[in-house]
N, C-alpha and C positions, 0 to 999 in steps of 0.2 A: 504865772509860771510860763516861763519859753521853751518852746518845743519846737526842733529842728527836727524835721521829715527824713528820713532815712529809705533810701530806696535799695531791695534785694534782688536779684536776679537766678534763679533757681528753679526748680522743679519741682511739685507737689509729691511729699512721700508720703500721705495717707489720705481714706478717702474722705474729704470734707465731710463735718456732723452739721448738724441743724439742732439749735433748741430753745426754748425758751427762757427768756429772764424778767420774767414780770410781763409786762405787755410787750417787750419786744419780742424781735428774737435777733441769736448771732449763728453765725456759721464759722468755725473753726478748724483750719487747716494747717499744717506743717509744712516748710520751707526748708530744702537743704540744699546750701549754693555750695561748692565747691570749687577751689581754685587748682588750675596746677602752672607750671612753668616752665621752661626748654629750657636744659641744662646743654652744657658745651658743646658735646656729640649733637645737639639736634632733637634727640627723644623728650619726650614729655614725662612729669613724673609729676605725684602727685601730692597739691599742696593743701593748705587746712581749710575746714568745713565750717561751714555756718549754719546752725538748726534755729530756728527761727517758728514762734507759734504762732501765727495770724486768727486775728478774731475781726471778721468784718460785721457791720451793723448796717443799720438801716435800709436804703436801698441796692447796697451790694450783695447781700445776701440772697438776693431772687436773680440779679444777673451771675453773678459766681456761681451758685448752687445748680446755676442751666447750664455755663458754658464749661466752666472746668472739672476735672478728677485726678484722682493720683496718674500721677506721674505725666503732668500736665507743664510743660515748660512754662513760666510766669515770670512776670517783673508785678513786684508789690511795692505800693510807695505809703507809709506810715508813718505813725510813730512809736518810738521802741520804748518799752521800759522793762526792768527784770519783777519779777514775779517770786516772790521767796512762799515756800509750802516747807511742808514736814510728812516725809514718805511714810509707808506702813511699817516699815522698821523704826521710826521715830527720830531719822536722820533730818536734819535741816539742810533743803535744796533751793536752789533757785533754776528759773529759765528766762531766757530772753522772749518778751512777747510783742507783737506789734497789733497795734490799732487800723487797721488798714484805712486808708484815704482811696487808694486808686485800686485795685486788680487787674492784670489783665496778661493775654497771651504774649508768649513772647516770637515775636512773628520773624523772629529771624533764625528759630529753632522749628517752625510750625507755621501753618495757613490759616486763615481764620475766617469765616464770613461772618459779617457784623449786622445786626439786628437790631434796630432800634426800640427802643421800648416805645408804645405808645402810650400820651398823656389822656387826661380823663374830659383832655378842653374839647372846643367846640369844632377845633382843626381835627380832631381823632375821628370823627363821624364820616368827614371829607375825604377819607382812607389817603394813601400814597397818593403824593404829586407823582402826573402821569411822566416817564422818560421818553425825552425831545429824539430819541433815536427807537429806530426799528426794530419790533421783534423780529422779524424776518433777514433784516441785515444786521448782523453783528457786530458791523463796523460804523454803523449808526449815518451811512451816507450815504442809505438813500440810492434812487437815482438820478447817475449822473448829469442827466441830461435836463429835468425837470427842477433841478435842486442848485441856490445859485451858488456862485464859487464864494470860498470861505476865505477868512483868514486865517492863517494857521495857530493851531489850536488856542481861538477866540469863538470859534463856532459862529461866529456875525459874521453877514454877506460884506463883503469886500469893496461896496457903496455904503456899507453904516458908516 
């Protein structure tokens, strides 16, 4: 079966759950994007909604479950399919649910500092490669005077 990825853009409206399914686990959260659009005048008015289930697995579910919460601006990239249940009144429902692939901030709504997870290799013991710029200078240049001229922004002296 083909499966075309589908990417959301939206804002978390509940607070991610965590649970078990056998030996894994998923974390499950809801997606509501909304569109709207400028009508003649100018003003904005608003256009239709997309609610959207996400269920991420594997290793998304320890970076998600740190970085984001409701009403967390996101871009989710999955894949979708609908979900048919039968409510407590005995009505047959469906919803739209996606299998998330990717999570993450949406940084043009929001700021983000980004943390790497570390691996369990032999590089994880070696902790962070150290940065070739200054705690002391923020601009990472050093002095002037001791420090040879660069190429711009190449960081190599100007005889490499």
């Amino acid at each position: 079966m083909f499966e075309t990825p589908l990417t959301v853009v939206g804002n978390i409206v509940n607070d991610p759950k965590r649970r078990s399914v056998g030996d894994q686990e998923v974390l499950k959260f809801r997606v509501a994007s909304n569109s709207r659009r400028r009508v003649a005048d100018g003003t904005w008015e608003p256009g239709n909604s997309l609610f959207v289930t996400v269920n991420c697995w594997g290793r998304l579910v320890s970076g998600v479950g740190a970085s984001l919460g409701k009403g967390s601006p996101v871009i989710v990239s999955g894949h979708v399919h609908t979900s048919e249940y039968e409510d407590r009144d005995g009505v047959r429902r469906s919803t739209l649910e996606m299998r998330a692939t990717a999570v993450g901030p949406d940084l043009s709504r929001c700021f983000a500092r980004i943390e790497k997870t570390v691996s369990s290799g032999s590089d994880a013991a070696a902790g962070p490669a150290p940065d070739a710029r200054s705690t002391a200078d923020p601009t990472g240049a050093g002095d002037a005077e001791s420090a040879p001229a660069t190429a711009p922004d190449k960081g190599l002296p100007l005889s490499a």
